[in-house]
C-alpha positions as CSV (number, residue, x, y, z in Angstrom):
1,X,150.8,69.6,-71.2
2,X,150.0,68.6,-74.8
3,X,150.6,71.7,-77.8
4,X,147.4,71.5,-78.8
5,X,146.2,72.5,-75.4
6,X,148.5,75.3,-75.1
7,X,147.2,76.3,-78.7
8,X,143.6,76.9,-77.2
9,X,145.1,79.1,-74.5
10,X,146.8,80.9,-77.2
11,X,143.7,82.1,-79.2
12,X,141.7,82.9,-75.7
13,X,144.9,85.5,-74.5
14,X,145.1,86.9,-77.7
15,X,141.6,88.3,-77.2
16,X,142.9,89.8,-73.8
17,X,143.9,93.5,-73.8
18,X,146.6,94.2,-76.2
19,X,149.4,94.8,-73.5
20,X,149.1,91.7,-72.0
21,X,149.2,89.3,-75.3
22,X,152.9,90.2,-76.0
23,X,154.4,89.4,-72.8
24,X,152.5,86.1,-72.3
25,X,152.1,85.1,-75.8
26,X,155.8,85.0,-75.6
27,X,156.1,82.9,-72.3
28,X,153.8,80.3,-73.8
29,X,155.5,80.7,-77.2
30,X,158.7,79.1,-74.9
31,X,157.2,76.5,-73.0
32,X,155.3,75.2,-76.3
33,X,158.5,75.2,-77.7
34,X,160.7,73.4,-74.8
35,X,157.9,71.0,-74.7
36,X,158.3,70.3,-78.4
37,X,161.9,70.2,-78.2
38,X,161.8,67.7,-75.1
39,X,159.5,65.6,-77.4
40,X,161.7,65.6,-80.3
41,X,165.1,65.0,-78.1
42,X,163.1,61.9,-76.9
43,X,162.0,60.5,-80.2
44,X,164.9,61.4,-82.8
45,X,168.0,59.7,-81.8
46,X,169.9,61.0,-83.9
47,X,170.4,63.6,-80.9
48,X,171.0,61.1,-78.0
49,X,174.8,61.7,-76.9
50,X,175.0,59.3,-73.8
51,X,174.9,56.1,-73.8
52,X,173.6,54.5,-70.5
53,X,175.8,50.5,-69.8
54,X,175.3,47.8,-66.4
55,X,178.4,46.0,-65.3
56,X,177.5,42.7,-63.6
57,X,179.7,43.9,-60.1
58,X,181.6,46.9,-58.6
59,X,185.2,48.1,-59.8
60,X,187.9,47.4,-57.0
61,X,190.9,49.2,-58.7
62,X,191.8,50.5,-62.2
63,X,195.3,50.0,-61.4
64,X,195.5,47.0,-64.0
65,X,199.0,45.8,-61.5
66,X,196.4,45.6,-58.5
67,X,193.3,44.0,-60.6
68,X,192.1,42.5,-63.9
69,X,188.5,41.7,-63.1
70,X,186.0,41.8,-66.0
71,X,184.6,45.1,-64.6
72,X,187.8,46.8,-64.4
73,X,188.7,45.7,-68.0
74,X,185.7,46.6,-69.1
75,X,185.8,50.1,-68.2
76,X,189.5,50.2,-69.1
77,X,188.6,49.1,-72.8
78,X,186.8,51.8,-73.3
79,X,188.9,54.3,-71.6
80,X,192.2,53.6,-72.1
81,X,194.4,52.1,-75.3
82,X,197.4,50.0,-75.7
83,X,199.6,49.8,-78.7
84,X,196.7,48.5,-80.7
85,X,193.0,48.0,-80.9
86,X,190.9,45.9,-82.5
87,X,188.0,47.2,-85.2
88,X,184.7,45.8,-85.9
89,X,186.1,42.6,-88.5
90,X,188.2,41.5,-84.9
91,X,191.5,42.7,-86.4
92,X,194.6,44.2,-84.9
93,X,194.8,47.5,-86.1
94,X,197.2,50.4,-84.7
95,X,196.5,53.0,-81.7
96,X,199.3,53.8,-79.5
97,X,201.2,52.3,-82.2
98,X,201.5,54.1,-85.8
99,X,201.3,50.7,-87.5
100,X,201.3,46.8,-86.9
101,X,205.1,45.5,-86.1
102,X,207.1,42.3,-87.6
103,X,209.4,41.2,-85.4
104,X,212.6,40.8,-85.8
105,X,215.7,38.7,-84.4
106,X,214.2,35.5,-85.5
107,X,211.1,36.7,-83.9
108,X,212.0,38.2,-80.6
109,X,212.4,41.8,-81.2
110,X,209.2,43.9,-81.4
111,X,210.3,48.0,-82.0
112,X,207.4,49.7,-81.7
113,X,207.1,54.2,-83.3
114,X,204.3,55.8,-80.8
115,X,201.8,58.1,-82.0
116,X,203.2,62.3,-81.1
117,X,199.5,62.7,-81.1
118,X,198.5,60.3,-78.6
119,X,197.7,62.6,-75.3
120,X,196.7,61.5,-71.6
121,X,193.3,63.0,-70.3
122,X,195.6,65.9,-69.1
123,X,197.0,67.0,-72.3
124,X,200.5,65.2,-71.5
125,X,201.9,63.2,-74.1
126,X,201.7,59.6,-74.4
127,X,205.5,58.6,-73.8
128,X,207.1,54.9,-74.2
129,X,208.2,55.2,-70.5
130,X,204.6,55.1,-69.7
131,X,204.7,51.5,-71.1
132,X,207.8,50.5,-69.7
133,X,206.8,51.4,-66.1
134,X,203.2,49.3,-65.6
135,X,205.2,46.1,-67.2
136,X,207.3,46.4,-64.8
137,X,205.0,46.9,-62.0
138,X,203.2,44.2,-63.1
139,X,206.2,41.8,-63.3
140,X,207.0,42.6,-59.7
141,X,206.3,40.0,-56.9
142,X,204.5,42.8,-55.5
143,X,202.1,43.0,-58.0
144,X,198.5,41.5,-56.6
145,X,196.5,41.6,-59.9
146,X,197.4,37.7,-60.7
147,X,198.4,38.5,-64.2
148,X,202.4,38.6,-64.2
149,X,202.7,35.4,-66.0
150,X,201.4,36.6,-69.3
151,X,204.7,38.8,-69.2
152,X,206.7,35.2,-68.8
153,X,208.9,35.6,-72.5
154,X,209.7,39.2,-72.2
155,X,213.2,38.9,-71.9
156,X,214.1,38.6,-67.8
157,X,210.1,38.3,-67.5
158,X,210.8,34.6,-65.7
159,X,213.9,35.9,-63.2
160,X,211.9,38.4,-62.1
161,X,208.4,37.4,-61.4
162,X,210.3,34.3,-59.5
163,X,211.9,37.0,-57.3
164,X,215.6,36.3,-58.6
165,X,215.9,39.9,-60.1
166,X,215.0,43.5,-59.4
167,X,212.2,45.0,-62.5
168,X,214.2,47.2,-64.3
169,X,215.8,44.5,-66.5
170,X,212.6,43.9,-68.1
171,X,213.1,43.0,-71.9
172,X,210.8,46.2,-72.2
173,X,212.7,49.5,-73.1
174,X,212.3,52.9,-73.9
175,X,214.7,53.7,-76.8
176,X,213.3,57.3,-77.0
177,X,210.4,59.1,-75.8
178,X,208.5,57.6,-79.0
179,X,210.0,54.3,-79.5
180,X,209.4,51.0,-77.7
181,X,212.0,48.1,-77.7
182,X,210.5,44.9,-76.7
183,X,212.7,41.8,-76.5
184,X,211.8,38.3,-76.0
185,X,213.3,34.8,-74.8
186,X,211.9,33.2,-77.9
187,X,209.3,33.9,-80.5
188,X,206.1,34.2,-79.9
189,X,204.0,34.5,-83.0
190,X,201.1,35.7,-81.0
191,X,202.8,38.3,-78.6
192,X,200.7,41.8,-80.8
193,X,197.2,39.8,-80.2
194,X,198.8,40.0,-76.7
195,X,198.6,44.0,-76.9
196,X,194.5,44.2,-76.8
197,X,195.1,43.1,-72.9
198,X,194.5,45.8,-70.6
199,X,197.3,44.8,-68.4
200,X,199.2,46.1,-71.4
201,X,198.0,49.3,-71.3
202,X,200.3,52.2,-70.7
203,X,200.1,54.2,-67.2
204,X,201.2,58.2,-67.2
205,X,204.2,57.9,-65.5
206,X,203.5,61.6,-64.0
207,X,200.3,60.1,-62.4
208,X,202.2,57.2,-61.0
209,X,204.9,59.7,-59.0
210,X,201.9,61.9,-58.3
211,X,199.5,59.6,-56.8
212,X,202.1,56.4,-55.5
213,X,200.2,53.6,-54.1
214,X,196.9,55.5,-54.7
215,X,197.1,55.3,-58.7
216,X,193.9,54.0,-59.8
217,X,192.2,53.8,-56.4
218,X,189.8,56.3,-58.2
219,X,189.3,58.1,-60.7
220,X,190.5,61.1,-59.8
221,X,194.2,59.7,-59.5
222,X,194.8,58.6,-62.7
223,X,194.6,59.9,-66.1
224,X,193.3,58.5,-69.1
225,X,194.3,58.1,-73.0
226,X,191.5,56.2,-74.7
227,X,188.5,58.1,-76.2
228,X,186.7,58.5,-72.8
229,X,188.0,59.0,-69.1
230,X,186.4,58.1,-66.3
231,X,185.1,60.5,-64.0
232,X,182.8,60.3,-60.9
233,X,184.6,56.6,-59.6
234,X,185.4,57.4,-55.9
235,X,186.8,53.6,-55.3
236,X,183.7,52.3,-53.8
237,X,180.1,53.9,-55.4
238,X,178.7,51.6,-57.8
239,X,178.0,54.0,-60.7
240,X,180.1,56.3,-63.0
241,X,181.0,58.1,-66.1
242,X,183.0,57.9,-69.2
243,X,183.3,61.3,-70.6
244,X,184.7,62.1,-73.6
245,X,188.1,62.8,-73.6
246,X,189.1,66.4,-75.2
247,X,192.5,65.0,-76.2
248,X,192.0,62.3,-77.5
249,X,193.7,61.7,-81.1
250,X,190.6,60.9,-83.2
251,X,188.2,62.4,-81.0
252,X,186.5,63.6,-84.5
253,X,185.2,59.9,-85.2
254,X,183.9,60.0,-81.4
255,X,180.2,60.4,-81.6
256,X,179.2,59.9,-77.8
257,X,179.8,62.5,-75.2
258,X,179.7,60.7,-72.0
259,X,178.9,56.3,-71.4
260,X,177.1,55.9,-68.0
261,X,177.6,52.7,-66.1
262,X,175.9,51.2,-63.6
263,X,176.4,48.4,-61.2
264,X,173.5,46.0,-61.6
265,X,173.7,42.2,-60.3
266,X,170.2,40.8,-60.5
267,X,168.8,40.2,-64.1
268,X,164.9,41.4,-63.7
269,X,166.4,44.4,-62.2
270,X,168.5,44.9,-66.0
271,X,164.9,44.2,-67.5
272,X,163.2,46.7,-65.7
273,X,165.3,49.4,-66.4
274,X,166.1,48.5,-70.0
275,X,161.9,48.8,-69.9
276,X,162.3,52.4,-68.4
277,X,164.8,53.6,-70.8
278,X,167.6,54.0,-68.4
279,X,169.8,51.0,-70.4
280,X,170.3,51.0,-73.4
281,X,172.5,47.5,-73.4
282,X,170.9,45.0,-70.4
283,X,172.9,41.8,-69.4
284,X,170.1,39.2,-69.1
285,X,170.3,36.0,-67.4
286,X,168.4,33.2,-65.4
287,X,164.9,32.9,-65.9
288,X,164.6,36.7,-66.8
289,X,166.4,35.4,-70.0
290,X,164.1,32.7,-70.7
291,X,161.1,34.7,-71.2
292,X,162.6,36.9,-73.3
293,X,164.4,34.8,-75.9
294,X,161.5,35.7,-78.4
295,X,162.5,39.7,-78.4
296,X,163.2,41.5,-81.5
297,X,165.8,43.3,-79.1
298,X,167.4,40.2,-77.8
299,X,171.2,40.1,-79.3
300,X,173.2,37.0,-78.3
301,X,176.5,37.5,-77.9
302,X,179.3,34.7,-78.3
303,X,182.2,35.2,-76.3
304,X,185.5,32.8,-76.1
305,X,185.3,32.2,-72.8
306,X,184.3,29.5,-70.0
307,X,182.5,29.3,-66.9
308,X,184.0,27.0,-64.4
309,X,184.4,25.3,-61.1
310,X,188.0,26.0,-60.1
311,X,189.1,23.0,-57.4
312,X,191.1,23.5,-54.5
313,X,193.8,20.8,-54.6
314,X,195.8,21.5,-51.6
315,X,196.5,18.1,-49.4
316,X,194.3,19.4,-46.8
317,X,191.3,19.8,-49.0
318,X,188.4,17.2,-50.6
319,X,190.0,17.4,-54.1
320,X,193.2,17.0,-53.4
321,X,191.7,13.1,-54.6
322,X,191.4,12.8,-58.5
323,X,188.6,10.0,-58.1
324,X,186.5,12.7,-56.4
325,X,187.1,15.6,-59.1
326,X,186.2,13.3,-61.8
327,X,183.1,12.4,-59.9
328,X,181.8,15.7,-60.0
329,X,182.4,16.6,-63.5
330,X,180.8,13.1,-64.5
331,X,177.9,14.0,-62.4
332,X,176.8,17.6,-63.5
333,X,174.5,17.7,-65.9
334,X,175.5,20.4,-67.6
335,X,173.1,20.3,-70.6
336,X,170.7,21.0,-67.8
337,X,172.3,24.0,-66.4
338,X,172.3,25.8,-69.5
339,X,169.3,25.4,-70.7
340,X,167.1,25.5,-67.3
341,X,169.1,27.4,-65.5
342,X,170.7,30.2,-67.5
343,X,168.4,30.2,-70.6
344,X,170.4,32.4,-72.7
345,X,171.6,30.3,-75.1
346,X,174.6,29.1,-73.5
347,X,176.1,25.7,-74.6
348,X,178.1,23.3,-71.8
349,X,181.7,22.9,-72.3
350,X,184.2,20.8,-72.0
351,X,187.3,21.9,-71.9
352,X,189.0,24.9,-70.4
353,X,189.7,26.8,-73.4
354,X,186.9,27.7,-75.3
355,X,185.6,26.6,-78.3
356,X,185.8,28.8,-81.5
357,X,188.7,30.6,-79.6
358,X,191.1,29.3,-82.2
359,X,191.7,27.0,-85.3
360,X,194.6,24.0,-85.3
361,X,196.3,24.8,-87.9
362,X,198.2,21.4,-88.2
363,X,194.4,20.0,-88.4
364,X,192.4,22.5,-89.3
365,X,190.0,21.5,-86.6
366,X,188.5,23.8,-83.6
367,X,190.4,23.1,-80.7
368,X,188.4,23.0,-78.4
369,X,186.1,20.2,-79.8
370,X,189.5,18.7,-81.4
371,X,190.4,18.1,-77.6
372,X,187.3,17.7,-75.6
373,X,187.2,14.2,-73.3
374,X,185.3,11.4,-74.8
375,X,183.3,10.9,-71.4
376,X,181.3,13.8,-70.7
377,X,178.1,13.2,-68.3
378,X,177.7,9.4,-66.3
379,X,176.3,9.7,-63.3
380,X,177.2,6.1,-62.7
381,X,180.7,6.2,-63.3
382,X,180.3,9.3,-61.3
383,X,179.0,7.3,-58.3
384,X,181.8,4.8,-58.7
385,X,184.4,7.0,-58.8
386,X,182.9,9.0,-56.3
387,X,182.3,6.3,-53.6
388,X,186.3,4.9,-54.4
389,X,187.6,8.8,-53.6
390,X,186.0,8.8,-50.3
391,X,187.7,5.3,-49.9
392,X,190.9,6.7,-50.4
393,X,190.6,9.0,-48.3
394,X,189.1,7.6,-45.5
395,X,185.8,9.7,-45.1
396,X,181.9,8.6,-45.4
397,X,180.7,12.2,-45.8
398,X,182.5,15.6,-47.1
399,X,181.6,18.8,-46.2
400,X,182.5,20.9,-49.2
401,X,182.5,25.2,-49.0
402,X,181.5,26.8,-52.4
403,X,182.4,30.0,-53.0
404,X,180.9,32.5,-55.4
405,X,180.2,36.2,-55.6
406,X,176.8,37.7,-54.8
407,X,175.0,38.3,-58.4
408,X,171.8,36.5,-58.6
409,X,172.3,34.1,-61.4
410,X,175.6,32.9,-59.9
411,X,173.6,31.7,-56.7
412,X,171.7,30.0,-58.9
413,X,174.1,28.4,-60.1
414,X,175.7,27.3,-56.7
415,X,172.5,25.8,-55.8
416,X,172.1,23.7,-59.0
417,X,175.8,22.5,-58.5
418,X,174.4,22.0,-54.7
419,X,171.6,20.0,-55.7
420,X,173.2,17.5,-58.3
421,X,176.3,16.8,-56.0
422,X,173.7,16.1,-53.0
423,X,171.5,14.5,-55.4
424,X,173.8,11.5,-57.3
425,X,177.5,11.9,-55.1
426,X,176.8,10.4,-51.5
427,X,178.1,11.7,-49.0
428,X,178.7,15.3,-50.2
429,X,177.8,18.4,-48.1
430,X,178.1,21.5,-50.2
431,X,178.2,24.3,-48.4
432,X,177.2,27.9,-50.7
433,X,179.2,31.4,-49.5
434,X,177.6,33.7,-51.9
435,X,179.5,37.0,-50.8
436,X,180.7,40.1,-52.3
437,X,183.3,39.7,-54.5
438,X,186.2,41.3,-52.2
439,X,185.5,38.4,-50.0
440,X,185.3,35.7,-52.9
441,X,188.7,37.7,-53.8
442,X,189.9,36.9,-50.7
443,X,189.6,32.9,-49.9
444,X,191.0,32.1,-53.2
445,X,194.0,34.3,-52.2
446,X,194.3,32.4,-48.7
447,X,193.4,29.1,-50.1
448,X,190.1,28.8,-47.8
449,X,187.5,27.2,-50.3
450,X,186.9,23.5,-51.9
451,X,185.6,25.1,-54.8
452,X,184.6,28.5,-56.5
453,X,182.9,29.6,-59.3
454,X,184.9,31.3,-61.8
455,X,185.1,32.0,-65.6
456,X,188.0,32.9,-67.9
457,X,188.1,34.9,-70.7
458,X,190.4,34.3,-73.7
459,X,193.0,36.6,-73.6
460,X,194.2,37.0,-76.9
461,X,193.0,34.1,-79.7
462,X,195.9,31.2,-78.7
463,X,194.7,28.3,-76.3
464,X,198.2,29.0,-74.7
465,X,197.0,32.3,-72.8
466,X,194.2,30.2,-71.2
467,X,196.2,26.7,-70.3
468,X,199.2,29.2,-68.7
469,X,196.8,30.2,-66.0
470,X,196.9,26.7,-64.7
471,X,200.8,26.3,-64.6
472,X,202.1,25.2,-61.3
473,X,204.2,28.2,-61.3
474,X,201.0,30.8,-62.1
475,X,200.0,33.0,-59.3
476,X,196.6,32.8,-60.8
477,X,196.8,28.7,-60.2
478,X,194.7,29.4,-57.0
479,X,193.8,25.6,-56.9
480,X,197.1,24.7,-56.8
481,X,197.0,22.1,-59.5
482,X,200.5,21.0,-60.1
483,X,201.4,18.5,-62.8
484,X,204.9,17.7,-64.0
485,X,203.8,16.6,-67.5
486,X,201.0,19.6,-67.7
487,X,203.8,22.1,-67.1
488,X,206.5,20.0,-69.6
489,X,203.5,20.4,-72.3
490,X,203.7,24.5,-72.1
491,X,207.3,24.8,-71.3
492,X,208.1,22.8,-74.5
493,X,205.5,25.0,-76.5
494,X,207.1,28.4,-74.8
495,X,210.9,27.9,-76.4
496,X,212.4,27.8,-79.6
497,X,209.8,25.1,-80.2
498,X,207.4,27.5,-80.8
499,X,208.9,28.3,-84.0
500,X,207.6,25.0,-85.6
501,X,204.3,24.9,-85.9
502,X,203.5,21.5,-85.5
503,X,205.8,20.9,-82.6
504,X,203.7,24.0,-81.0
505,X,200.1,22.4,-81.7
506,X,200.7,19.4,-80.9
507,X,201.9,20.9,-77.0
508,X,198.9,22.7,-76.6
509,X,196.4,19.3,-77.5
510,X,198.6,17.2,-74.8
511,X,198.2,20.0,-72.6
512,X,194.3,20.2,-72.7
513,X,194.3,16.4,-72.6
514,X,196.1,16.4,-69.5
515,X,193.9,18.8,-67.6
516,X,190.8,16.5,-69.3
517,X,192.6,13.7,-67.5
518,X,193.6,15.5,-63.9
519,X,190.2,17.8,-63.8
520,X,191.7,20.2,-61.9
521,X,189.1,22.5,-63.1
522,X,185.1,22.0,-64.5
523,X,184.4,23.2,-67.6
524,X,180.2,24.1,-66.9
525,X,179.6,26.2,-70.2
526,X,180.1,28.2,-72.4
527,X,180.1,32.6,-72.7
528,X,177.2,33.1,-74.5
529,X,175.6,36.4,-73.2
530,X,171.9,37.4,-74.1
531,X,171.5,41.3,-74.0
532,X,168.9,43.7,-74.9
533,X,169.8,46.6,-76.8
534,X,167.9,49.4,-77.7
535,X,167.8,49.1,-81.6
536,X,168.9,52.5,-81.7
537,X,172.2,51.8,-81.2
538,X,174.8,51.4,-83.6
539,X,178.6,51.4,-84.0
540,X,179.4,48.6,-80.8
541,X,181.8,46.7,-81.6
542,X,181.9,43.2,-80.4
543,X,184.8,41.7,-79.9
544,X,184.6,37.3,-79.2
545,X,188.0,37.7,-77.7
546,X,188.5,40.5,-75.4
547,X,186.0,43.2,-73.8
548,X,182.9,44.8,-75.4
549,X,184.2,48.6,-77.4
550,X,181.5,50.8,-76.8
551,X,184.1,53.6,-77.7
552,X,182.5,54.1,-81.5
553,X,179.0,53.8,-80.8
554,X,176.4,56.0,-81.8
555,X,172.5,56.5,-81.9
556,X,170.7,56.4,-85.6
């Protein structure tokens, strides 16, 4: 009802008998003024407290030693801290941590003074044992997350990922309940970028003997330190909350009270409710992004990451052949992809780590483009090289399983990558599995695919976090690429070595050269992310390297 309405029925009471007018004059005195309030909660931001966020699929654990998905580091980001955090220039600046650490010992030991401030969502102090124990965990040959090799040059890291000693030995130890002793095998000049990582975020060590096995199965068994906690996560519904946490250290500077997230796959689905006011940051993709490049709301967001075709190189399987890998990177036009296809002003790529991620410093060049292959797109090379692999191996025809997760604009993809392998390579059969994730999860763990769609993000801003995924010895190597001369590149760069700076650059160019010359993996493009934001919004701080902090936001 509009107030000017409920004006006219004011001055018609009022000439009612005098002992009604008080009683109902002041009911309509109320609803005129809740309707006036509800109109000015809707159009002065100022006022908004919650901010409403999509992730692209659903959370499978927030134990960080069980997964590290996007979506679980995602929400992690902004619920949890590590010994730093970075602020809106993309700095490292301190958290956990009461200020930024120089090593020491030639570079390999890190002592890091906690924060006596720094609470879990349950009031209990943040403790260096609460450190000590996920590194650990993750270390483990237990551990299922796939991410125990960045821990490889913590001292005793190496012995006991390969199974040859127990955890405890870790080069990780508490020296008091406030102090954090981290010793390496050899410097590493980029080990504090390292600390942005969710997987090195601490884990309340009461929570772990509290809960066991079912810490971070929701989110009722764990406890959180960052500015919000989630709450509402039963391990399987696809939406939740990030409230804000009542203990956290600067809670003062935390304008938000509560971040609601969604699970939202299909793009047009993102549009609509951006439309409706029910996001207030939508992930837009496909040809939902294409019509809407022109929006005054459209924010593209570069990111150092890659999306790829990850090859499965076991004997049994179709790329085991080299001929044949290089005949599929040769024939996809990627230019195409990106600009038909996704339409969100992603670029191809070239190379497995991502451009802009870093600088050489021995050159002063990007890396990325320092290193990229000097044959990019030929679909008749492609075709040659093609019909020689199938040769070699002794087949006409290949029947080739794809794997990929269900979101919409990753089917897309599939069926482009379908289409221009069917199209120019011969004799190729691709088969698409677009499935939920847990079961994409699940034939890269058991080795039952020719190729899956995946994507890496840069871990910290070093090429040598992305090439170590695709060590022979890496239990994220689900490909199984194994190269004596790949793995000689990033040994040599991971020992003393790594104290000379040219001697360390010049490791990590042989090393992407090596994958450009094996193509173990298919660079496709770029991470270049188109999403609508309601212009509202301010304070989001967006990170190239590392997940989205939605921690500081606010409305204006």
């Amino acid at each position: 009802m509009k107030s000017k309405n409920l004006f006219a029925q004011l001055k018609r009471i009022i000439r009612k008998p005098r002992h009604f007018v008080v009683p109902i004059i002041g009911v309509l005195v109320a609803v005129l003024l809740a309707a006036c309030g509800k109109q000015s909660d809707s159009s002065n931001s100022s006022s908004k407290k919650t901010l409403n966020l999509m992730q692209s699929g659903e959370l499978l654990s927030l134990d960080t030693v069980k997964q590290a998905n996007l979506n679980e580091f995602n929400t992690l980001t902004n619920s949890m801290e590590g010994l730093y955090r970075s602020n809106k220039e993309n700095k490292l600046v301190p958290a956990m941590a009461t200020s930024l650490v120089k090593p020491t010992n030639n570079g390999k030991t890190y002592v890091y003074h906690l924060r006596k401030d720094a609470k879990w969502s349950n009031g209990d102090p943040v403790t260096a044992q609460d450190f000590v124990n996920p590194w650990r965990r993750s270390v483990s040959p237990t551990s299922q997350s796939g991410y125990g090799y960045i821990f490889r040059g913590i001292k005793n890291a190496n012995a006991i990922i390969d199974g040859k000693k127990k955890p405890n030995p870790l080069g990780a130890t508490a020296v008091n309940t406030h102090t954090l002793k981290v010793e390496l095998d050899y410097p590493m000049p980029y080990f504090n970028k390292m600390m942005l990582l969710p997987i090195f975020f601490p884990q309340s060590t009461n929570t772990l003997n509290k809960f066991g096995n079912k810490y971070g199965s929701s989110s009722k068994n764990m406890y959180f330190n960052g500015a919000f906690y989630v709450n509402g996560w039963t391990g399987s519904n696809l939406s939740w909350n990030l409230d804000k946490n009542p203990y956290y250290y600067n809670k003062k500077n935390i304008k938000l009270n509560e971040i609601k997230m969604q699970v939202v796959k299909d793009a047009n689905t993102a549009h609509q409710l951006y439309q409706d006011g029910q996001l207030d940051d939508a992930l837009i993709t496909g040809t939902t992004a294409q019509g809407l490049q022109n929006n005054k709301n459209l924010y593209h967001f570069h990111r150092a990451g890659v999306y790829y075709l990850r090859l499965n190189l076991r004997k049994n399987h179709v790329f085991n052949n080299t001929k044949l890998r290089k005949a599929v990177s040769l024939a996809i036009d990627k230019d195409s992809l990106a600009k038909k296809v996704l339409s969100d002003g992603s670029q191809r790529a070239d190379t497995f780590v991502a451009p802009e991620l870093s600088i050489d410093p021995t050159t002063n060049k990007d890396f990325a483009k320092e290193t990229e292959p000097t044959k990019k797109t030929d679909v008749k090379e492609a075709k040659k090289l093609w019909r020689e692999g199938l040769k070699e191996v002794g087949k006409k025809k290949v029947n080739i399983d794809y794997y990929t997760d269900d979101q919409s604009i990753n089917k897309n993809i599939a069926q482009f990558v379908q289409s221009q392998m069917e199209e120019k390579l011969p004799g190729s059969n691709v088969s698409i599995h677009a499935v939920p994730v847990k079961n994409s999860q699940s034939a890269l763990q058991n080795g039952t695919f020719d190729m899956n769609f995946g994507f890496r993000f840069a871990d910290f801003g070093d090429p040598i976090g992305d090439l170590n995924v695709l060590k022979s010895d890496n239990v994220s190597n689900y490909g199984k690429y194994n190269s004596k001369a790949y793995d000689s590149y990033l040994n040599a760069a991971q020992t003393f070595a790594a104290a000379s700076e040219e001697s360390y650059w010049k490791n990590m160019r042989n090393a992407q050269k090596q994958l450009n010359q094996d193509m173990p993996v298919i660079p496709l493009y770029t991470m270049i992310e188109s999403h609508l934001l309601n212009p509202k919004v301010r304070g989001i701080m967006w990170h190239h390297v590392g997940q989205v902090d939605y921690t500081r936001a606010y409305f204006k």
